[in-house]
N, CA, C and O atoms as CSV, one atom per row, in Angstrom:
chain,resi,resn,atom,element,x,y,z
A,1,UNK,N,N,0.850,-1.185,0.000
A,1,UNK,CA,C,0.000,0.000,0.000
A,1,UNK,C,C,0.887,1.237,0.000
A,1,UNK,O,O,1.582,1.422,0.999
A,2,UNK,N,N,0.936,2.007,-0.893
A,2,UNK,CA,C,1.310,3.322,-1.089
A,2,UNK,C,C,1.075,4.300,-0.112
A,2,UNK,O,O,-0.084,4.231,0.299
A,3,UNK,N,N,1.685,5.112,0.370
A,3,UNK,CA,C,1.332,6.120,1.445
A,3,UNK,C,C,1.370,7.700,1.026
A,3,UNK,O,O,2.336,8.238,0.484
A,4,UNK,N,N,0.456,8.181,1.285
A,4,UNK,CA,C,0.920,9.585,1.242
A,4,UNK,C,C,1.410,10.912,1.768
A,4,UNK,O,O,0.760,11.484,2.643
A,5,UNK,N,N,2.229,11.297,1.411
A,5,UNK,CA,C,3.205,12.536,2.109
A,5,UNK,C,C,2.327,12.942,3.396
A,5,UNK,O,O,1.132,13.190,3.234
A,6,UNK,N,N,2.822,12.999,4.474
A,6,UNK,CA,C,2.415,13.821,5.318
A,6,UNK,C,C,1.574,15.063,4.624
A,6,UNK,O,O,0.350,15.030,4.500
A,7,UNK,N,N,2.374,16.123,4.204
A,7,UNK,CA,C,1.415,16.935,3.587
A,7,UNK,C,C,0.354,16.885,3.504
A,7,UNK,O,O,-0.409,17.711,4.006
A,8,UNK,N,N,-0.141,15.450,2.544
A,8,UNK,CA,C,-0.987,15.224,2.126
A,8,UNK,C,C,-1.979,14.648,3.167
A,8,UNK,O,O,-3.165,14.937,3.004
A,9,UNK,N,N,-1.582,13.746,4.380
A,9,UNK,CA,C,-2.406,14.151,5.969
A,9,UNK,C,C,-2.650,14.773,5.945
A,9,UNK,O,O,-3.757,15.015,5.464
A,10,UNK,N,N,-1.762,15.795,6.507
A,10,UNK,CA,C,-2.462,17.322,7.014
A,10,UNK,C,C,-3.351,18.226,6.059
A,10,UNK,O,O,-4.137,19.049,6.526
A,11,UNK,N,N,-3.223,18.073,5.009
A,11,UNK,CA,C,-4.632,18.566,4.212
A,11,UNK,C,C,-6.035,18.141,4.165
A,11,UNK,O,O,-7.065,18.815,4.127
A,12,UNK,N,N,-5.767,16.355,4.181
A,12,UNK,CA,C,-7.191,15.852,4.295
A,12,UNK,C,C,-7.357,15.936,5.640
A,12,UNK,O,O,-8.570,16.017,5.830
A,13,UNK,N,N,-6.556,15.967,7.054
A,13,UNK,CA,C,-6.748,16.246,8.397
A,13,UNK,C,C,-7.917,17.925,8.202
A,13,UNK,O,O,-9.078,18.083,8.580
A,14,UNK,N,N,-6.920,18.970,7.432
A,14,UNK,CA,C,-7.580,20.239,7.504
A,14,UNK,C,C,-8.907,20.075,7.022
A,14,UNK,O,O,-9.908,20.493,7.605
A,15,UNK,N,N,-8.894,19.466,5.962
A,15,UNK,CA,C,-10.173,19.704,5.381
A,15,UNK,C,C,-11.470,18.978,6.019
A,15,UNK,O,O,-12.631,19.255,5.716
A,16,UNK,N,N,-10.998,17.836,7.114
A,16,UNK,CA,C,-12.081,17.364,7.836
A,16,UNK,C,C,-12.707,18.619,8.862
A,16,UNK,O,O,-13.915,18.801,9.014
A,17,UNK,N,N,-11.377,19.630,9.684
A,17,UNK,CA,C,-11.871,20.032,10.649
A,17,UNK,C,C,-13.117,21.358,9.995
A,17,UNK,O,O,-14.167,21.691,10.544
A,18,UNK,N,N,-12.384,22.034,8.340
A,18,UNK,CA,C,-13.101,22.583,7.894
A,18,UNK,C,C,-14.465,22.020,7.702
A,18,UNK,O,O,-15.165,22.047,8.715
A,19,UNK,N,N,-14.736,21.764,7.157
A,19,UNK,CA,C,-16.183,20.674,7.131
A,19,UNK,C,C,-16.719,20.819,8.280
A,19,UNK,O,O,-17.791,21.423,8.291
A,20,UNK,N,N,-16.148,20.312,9.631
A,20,UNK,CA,C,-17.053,20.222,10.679
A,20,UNK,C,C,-17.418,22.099,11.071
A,20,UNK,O,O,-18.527,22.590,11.281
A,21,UNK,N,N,-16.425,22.619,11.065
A,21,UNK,CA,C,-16.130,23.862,10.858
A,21,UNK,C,C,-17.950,25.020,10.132
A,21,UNK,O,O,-18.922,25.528,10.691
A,22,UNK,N,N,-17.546,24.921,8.949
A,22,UNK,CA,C,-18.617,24.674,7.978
A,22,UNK,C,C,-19.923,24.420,8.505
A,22,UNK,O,O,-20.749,25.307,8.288
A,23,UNK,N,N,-20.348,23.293,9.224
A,23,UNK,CA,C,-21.317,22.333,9.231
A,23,UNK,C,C,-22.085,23.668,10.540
A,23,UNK,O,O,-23.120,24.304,10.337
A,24,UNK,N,N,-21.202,23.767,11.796
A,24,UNK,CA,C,-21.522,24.674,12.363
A,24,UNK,C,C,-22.129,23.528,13.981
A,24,UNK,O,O,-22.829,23.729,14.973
A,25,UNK,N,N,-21.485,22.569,13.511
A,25,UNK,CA,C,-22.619,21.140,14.492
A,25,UNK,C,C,-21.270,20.263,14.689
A,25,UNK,O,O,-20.589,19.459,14.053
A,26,UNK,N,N,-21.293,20.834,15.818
A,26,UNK,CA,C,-19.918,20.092,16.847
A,26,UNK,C,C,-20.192,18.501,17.340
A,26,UNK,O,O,-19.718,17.785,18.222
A,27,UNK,N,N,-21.111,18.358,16.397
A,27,UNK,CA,C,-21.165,16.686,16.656
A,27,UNK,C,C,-20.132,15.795,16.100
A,27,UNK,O,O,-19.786,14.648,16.385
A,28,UNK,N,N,-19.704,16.730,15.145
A,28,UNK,CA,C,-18.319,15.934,14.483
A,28,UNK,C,C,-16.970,15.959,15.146
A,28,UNK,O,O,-15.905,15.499,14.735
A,29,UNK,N,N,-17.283,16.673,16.395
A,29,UNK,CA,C,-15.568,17.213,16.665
A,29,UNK,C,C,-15.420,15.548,17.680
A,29,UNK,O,O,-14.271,15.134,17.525
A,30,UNK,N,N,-16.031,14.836,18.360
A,30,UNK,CA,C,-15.255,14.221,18.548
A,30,UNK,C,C,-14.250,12.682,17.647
A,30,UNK,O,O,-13.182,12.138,17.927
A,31,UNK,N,N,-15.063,12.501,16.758
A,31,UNK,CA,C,-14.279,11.796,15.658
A,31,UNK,C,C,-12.770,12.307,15.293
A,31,UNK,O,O,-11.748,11.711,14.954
A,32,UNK,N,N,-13.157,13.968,15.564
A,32,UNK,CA,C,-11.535,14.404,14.971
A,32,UNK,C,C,-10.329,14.824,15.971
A,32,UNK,O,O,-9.207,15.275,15.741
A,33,UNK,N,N,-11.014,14.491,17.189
A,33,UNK,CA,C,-10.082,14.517,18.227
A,33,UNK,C,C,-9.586,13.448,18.737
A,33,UNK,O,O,-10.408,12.553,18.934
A,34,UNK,N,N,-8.124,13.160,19.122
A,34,UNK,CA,C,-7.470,12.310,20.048
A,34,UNK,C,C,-7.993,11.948,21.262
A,34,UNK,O,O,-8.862,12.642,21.791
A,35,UNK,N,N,-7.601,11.016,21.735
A,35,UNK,CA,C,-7.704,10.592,23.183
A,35,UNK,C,C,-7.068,11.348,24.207
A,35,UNK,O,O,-7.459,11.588,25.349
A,36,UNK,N,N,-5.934,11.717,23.563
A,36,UNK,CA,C,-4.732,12.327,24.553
A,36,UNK,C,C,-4.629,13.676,24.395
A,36,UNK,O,O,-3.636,14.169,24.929
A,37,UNK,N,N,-5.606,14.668,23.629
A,37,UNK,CA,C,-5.188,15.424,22.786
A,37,UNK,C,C,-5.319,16.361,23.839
A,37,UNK,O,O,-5.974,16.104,24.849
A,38,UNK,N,N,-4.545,17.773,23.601
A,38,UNK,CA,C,-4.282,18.938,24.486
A,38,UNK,C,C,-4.915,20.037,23.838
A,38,UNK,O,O,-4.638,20.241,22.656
A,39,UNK,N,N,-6.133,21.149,24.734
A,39,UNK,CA,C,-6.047,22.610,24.116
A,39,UNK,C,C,-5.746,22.878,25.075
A,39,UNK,O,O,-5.945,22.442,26.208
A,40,UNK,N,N,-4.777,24.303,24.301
A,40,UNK,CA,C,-4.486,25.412,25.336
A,40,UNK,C,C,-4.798,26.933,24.244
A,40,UNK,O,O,-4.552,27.316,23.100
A,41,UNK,N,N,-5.570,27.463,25.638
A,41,UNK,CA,C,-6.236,28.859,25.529
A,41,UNK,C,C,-5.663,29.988,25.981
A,41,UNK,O,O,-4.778,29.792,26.814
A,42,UNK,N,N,-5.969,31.545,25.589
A,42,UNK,CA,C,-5.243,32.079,26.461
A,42,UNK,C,C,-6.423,32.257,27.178
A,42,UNK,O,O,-5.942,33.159,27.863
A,43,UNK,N,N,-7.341,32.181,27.520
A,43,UNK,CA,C,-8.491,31.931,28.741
A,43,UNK,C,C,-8.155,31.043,29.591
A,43,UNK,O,O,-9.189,30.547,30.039
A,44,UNK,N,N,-7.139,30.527,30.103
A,44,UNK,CA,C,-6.970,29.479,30.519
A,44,UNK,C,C,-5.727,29.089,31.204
A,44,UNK,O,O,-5.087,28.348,30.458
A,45,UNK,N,N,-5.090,29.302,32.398
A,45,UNK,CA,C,-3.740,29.563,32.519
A,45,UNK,C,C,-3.040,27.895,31.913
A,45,UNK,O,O,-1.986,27.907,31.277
A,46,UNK,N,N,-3.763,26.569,32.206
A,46,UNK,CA,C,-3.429,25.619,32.870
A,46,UNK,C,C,-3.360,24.997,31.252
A,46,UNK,O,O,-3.781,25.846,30.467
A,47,UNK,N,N,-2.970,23.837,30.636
A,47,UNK,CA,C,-3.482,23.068,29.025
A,47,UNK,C,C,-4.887,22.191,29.892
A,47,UNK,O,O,-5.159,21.706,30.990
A,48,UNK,N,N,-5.414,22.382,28.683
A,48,UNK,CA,C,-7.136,20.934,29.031
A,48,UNK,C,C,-5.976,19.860,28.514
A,48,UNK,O,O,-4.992,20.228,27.873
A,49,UNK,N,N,-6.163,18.873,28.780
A,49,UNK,CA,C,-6.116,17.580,28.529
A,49,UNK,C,C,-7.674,16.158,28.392
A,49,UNK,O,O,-8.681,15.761,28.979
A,50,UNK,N,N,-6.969,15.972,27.382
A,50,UNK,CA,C,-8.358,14.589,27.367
A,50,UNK,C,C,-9.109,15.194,25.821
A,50,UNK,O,O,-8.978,16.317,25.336
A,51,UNK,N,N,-9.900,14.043,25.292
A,51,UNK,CA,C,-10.753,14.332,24.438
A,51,UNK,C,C,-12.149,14.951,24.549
A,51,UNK,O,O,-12.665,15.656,23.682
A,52,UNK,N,N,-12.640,14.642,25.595
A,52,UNK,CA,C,-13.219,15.113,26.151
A,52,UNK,C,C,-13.967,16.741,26.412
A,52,UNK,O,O,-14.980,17.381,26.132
A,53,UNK,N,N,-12.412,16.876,27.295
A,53,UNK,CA,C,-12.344,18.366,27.449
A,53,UNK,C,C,-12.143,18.867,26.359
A,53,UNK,O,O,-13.130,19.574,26.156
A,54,UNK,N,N,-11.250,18.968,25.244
A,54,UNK,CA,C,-11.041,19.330,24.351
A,54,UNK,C,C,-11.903,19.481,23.266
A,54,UNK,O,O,-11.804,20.386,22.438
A,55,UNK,N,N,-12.963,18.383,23.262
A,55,UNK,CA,C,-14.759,18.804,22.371
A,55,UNK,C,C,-15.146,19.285,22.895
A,55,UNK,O,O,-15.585,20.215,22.219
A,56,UNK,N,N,-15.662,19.542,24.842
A,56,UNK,CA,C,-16.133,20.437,25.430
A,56,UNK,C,C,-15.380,22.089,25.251
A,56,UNK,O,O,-15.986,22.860,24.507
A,57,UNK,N,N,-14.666,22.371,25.625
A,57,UNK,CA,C,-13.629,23.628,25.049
A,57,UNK,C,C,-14.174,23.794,23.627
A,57,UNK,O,O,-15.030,24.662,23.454
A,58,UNK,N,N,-13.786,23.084,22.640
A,58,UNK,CA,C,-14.157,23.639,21.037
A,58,UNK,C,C,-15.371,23.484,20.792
A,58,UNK,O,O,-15.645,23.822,19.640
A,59,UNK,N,N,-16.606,22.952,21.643
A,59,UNK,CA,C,-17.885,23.459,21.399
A,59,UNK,C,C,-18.251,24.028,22.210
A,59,UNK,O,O,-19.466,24.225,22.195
A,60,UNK,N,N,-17.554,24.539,23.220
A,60,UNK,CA,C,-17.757,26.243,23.496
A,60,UNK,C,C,-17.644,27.243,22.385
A,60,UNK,O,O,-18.487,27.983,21.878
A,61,UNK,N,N,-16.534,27.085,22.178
A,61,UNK,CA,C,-15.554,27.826,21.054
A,61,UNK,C,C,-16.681,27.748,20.019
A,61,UNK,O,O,-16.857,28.967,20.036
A,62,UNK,N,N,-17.357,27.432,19.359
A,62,UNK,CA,C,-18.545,26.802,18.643
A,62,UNK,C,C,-19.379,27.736,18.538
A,62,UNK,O,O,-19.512,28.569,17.642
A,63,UNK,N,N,-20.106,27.536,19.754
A,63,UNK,CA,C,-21.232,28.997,20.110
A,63,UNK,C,C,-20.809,29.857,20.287
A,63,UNK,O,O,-21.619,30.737,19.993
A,64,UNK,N,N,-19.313,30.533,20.871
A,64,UNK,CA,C,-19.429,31.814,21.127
A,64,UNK,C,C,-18.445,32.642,19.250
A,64,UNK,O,O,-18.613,33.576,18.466
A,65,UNK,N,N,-17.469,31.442,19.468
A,65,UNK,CA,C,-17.015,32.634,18.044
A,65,UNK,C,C,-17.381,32.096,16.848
A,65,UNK,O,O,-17.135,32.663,15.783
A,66,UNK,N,N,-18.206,30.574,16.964
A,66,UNK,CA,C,-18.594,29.955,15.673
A,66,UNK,C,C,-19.562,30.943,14.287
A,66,UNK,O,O,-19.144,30.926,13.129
A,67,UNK,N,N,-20.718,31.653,14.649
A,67,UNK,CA,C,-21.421,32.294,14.167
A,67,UNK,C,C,-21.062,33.474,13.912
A,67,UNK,O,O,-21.951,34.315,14.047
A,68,UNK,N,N,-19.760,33.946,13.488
A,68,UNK,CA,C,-19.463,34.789,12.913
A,68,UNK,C,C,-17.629,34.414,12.831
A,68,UNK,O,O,-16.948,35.436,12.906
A,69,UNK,N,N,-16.987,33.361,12.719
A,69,UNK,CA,C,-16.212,32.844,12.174
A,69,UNK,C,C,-15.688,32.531,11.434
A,69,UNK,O,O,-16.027,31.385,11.138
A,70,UNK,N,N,-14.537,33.096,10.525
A,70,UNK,CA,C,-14.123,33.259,9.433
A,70,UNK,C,C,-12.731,33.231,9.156
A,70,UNK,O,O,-11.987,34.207,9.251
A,71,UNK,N,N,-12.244,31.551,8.649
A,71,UNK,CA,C,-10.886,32.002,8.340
A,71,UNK,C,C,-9.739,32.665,7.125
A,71,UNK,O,O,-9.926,32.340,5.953
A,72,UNK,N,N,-9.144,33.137,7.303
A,72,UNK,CA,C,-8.879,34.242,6.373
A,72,UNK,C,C,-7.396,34.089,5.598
A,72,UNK,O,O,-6.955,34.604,4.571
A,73,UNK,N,N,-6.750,33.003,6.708
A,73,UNK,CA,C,-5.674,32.474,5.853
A,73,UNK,C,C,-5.009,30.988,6.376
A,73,UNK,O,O,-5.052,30.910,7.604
A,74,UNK,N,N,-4.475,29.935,5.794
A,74,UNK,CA,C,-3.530,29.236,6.114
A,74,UNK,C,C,-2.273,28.567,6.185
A,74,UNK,O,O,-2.122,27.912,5.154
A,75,UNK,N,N,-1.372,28.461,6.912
A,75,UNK,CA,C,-0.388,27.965,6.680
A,75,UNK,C,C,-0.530,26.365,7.203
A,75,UNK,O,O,-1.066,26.002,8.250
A,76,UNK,N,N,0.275,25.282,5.898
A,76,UNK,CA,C,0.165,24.135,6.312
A,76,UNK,C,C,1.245,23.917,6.360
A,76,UNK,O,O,2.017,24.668,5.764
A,77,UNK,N,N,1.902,22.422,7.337
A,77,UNK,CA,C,2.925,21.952,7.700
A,77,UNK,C,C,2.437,20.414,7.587
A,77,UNK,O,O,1.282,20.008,7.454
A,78,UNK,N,N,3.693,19.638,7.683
A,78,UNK,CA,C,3.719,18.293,7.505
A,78,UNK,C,C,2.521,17.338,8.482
A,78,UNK,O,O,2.102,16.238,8.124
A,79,UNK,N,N,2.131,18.014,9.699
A,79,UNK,CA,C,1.401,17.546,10.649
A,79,UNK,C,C,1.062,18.772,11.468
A,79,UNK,O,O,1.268,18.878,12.677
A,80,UNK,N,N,0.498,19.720,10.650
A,80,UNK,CA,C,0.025,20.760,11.351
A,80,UNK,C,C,-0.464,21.804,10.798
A,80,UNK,O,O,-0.814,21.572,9.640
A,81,UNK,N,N,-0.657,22.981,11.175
A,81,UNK,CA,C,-1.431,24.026,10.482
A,81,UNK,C,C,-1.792,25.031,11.413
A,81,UNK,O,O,-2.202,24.748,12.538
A,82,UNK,N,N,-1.660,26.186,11.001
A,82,UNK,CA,C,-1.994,28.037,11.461
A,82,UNK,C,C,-3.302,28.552,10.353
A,82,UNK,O,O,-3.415,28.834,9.160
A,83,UNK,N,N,-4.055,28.479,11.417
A,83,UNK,CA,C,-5.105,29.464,10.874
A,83,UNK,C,C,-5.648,30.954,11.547
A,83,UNK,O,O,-6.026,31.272,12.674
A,84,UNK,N,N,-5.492,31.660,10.311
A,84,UNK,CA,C,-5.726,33.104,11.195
A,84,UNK,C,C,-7.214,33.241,10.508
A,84,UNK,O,O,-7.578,33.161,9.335
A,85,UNK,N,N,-8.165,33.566,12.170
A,85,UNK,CA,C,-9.287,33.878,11.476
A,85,UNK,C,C,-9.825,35.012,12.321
A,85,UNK,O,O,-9.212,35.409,13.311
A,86,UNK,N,N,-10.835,35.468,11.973
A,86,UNK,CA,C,-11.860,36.622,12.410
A,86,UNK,C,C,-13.201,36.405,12.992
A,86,UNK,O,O,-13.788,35.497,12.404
A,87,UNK,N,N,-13.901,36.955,13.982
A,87,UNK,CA,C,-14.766,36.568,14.414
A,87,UNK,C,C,-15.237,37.654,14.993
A,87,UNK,O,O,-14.590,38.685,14.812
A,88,UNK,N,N,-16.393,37.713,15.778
A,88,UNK,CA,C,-17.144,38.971,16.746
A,88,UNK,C,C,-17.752,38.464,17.861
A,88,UNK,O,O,-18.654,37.633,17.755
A,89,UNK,N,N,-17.254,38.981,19.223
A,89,UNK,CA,C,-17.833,38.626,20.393
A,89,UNK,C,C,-18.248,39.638,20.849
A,89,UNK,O,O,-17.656,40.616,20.392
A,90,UNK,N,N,-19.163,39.910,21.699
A,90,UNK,CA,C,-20.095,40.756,22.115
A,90,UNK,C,C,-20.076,42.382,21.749
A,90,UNK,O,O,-19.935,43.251,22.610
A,91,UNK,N,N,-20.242,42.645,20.327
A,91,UNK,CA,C,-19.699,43.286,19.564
A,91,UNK,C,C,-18.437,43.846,19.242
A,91,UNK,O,O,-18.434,45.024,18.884
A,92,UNK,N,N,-17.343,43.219,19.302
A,92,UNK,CA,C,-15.813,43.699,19.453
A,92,UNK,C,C,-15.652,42.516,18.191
A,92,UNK,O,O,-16.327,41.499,18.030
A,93,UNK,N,N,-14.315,43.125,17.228
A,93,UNK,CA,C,-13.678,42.599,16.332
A,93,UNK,C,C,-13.296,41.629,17.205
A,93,UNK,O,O,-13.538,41.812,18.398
A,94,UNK,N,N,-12.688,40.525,16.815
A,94,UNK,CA,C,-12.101,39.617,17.063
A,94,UNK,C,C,-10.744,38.857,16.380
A,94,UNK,O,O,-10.904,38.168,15.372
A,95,UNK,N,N,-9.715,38.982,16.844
A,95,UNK,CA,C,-8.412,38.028,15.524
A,95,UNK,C,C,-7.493,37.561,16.266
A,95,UNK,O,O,-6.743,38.189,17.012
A,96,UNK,N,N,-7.555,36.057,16.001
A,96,UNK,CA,C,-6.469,35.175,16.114
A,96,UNK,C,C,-6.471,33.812,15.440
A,96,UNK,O,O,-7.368,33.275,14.790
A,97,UNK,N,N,-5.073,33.317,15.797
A,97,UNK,CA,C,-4.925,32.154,15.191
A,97,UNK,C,C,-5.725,30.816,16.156
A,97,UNK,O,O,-6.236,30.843,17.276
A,98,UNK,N,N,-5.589,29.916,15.349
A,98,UNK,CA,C,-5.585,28.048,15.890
A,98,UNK,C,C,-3.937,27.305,15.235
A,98,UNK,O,O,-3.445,27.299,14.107
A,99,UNK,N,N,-3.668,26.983,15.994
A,99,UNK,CA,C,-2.408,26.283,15.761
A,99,UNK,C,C,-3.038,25.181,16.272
A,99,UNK,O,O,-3.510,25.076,17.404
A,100,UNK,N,N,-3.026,23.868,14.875
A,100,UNK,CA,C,-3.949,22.686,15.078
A,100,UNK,C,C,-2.134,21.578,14.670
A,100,UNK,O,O,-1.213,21.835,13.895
A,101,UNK,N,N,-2.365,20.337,15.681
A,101,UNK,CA,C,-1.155,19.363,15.322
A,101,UNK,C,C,-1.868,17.705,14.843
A,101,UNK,O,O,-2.466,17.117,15.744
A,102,UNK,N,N,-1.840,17.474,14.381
A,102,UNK,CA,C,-2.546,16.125,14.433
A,102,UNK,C,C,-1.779,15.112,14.137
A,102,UNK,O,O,-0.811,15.316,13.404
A,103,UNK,N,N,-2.022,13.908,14.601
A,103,UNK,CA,C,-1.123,12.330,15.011
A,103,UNK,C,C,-1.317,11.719,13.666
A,103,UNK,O,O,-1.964,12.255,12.767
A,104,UNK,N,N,-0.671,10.473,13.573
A,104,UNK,CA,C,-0.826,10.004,12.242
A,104,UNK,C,C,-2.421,9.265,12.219
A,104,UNK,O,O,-2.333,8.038,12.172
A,105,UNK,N,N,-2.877,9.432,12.227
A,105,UNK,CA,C,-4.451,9.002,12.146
A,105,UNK,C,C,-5.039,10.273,11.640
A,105,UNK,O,O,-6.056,10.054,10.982
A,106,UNK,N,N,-4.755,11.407,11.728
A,106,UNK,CA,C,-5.343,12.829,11.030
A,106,UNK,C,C,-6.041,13.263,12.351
A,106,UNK,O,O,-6.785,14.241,12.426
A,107,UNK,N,N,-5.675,12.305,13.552
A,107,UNK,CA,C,-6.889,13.072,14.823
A,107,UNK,C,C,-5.933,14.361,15.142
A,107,UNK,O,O,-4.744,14.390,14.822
A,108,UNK,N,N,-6.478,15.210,15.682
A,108,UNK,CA,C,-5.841,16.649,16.478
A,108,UNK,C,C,-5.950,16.231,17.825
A,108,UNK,O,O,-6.951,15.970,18.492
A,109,UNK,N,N,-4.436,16.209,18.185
A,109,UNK,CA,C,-3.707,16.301,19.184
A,109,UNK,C,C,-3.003,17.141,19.947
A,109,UNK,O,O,-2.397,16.817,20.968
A,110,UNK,N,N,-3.081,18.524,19.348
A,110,UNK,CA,C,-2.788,19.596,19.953
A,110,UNK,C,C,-3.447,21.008,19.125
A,110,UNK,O,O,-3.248,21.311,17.948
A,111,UNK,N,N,-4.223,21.691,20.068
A,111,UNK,CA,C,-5.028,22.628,19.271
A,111,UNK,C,C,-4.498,24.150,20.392
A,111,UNK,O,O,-4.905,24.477,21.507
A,112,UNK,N,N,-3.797,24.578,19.781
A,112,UNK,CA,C,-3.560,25.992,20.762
A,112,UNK,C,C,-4.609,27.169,20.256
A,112,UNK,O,O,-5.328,26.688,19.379
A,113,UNK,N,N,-4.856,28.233,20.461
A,113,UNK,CA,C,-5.663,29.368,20.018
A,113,UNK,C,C,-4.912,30.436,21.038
A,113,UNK,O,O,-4.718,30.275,22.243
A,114,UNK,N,N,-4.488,31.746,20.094
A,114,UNK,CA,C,-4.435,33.026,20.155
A,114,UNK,C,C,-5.050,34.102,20.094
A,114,UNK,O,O,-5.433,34.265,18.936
A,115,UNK,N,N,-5.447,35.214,20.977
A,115,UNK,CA,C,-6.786,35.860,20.196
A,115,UNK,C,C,-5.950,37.445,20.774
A,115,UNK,O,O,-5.007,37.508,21.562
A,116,UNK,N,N,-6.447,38.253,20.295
A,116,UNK,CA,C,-6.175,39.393,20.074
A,116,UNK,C,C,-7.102,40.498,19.890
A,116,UNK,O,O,-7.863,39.803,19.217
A,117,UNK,N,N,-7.876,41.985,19.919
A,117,UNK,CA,C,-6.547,42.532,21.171
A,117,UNK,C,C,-7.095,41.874,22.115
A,117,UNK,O,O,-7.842,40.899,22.041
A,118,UNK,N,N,-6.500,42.726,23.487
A,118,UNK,CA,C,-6.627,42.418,24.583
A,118,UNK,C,C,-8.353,42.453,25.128
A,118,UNK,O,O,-8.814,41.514,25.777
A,119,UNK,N,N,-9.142,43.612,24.772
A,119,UNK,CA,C,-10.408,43.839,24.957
A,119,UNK,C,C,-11.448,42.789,23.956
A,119,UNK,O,O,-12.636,42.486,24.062
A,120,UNK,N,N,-10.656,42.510,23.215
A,120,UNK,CA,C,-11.546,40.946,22.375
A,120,UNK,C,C,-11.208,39.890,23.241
A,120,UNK,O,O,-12.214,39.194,23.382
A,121,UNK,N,N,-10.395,39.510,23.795
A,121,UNK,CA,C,-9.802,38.360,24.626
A,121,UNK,C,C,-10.523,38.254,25.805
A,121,UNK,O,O,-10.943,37.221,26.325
A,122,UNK,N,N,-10.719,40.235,26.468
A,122,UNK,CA,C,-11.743,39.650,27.861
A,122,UNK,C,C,-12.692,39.187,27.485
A,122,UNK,O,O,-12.992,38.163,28.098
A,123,UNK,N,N,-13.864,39.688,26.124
A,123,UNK,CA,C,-14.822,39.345,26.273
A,123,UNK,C,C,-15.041,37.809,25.591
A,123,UNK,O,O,-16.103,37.201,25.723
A,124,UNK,N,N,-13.744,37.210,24.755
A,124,UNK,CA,C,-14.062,36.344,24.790
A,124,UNK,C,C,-13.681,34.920,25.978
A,124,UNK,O,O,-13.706,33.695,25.861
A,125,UNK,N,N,-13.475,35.506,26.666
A,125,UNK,CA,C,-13.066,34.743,27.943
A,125,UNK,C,C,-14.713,35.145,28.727
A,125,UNK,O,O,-15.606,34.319,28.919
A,126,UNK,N,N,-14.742,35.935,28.915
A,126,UNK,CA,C,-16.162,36.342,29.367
A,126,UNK,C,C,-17.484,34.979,28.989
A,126,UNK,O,O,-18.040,34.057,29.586
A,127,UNK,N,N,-17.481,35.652,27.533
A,127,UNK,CA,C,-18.205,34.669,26.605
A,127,UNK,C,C,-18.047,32.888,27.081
A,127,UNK,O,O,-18.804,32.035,27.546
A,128,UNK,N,N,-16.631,32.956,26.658
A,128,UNK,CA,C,-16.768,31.272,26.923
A,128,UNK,C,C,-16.652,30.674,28.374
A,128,UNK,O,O,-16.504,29.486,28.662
A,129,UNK,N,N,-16.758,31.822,29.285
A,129,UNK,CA,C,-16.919,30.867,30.216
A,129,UNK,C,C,-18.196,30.527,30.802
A,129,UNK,O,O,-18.434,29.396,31.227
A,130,UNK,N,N,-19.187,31.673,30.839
A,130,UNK,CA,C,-20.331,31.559,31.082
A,130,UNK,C,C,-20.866,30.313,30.001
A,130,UNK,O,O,-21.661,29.602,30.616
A,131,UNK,N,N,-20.697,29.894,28.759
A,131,UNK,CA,C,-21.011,28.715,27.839
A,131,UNK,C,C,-21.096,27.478,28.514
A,131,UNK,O,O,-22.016,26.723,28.828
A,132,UNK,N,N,-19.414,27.493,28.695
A,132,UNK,CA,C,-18.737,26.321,29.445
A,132,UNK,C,C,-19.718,25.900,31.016
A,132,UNK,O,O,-20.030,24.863,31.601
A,133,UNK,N,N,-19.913,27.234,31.196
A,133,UNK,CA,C,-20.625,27.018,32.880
A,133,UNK,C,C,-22.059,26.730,32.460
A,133,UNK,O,O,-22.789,26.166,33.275
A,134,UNK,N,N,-22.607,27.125,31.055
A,134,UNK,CA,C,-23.935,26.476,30.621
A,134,UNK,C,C,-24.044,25.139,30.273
A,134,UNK,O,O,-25.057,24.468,30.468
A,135,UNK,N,N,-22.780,24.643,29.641
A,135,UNK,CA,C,-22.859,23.226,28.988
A,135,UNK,C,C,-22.619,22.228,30.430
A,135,UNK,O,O,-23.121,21.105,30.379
A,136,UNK,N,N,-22.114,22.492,31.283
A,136,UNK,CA,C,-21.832,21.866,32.585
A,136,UNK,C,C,-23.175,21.373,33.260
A,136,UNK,O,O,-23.474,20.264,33.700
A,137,UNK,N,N,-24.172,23.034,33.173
A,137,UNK,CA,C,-25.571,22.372,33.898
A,137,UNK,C,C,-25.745,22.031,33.301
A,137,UNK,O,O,-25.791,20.854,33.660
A,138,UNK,N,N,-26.066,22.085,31.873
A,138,UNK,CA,C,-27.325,21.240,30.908
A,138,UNK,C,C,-26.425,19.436,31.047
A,138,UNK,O,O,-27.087,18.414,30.863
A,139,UNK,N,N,-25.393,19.399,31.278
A,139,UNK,CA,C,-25.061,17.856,31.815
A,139,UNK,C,C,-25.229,17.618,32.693
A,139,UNK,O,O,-25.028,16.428,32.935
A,140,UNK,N,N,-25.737,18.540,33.916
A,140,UNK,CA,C,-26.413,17.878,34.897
A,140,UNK,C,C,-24.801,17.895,35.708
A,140,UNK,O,O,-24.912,17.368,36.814
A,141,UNK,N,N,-23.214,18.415,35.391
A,141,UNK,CA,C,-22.876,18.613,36.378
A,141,UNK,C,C,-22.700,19.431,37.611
A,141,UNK,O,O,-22.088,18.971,38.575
């Protein structure tokens, strides 16, 4: 069996998360996440760990910057990828990257996010935590 370039991972890796991306329905994110996989936020002093946390975190991320989410450029790497995108939280511009890593299976195993300025960052820390503290009750924890 023939294999193809890494590259060529990390494109069909990208183009899955786009899709789910797209779709707007975070039902897909856990298929595309690892077991082991890490986000780190700047909302967040500490990394999440687990798959888990990491679909919980990006379907936060979902509702608060999903609906007006827009990425605007990318850089790809052999097992990885920078996306700079744009978004609006409680009326404030919004811009930063996702620095996405994914394992040889195409799952994402390390998803960092940058956001910028500083007054987009409170409110999106604002934003996602009150989410996070919504998705918690509606599980009943």
């Amino acid at each position: 069996m023939a294999t193809m370039p890494a590259s060529q991972d990390a494109a069909d890796a990208l183009a899955r998360w786009h899709a789910v991306v797209a779709s707007r329905d975070p039902a897909g994110l856990p298929a595309l996440v690892a077991e082991d996989a890490v986000f780190r936020s700047p909302a967040v002093h500490t990394s999440q760990e687990g798959r888990d946390t990491v679909v919980g975190y990006l379907t936060a991320a979902f509702t608060v910057l999903g609906p007006h989410l827009t990425y605007e450029r990318e850089w790809l790497g052999d097992d990885s990828a920078v996306l700079q995108f744009r978004s609006e939280v409680g009326g404030l511009d919004v811009s930063g990257v996702d620095m996405i890593t994914w394992d040889a299976d195409g799952r994402i195993v390390d998803f960092t996010v940058m956001v910028r300025p500083k007054k987009a960052l409170d409110a999106v820390i604002q934003h996602m935590g009150a989410e996070l503290v919504r998705m918690l009750e509606a599980a009943g924890s």
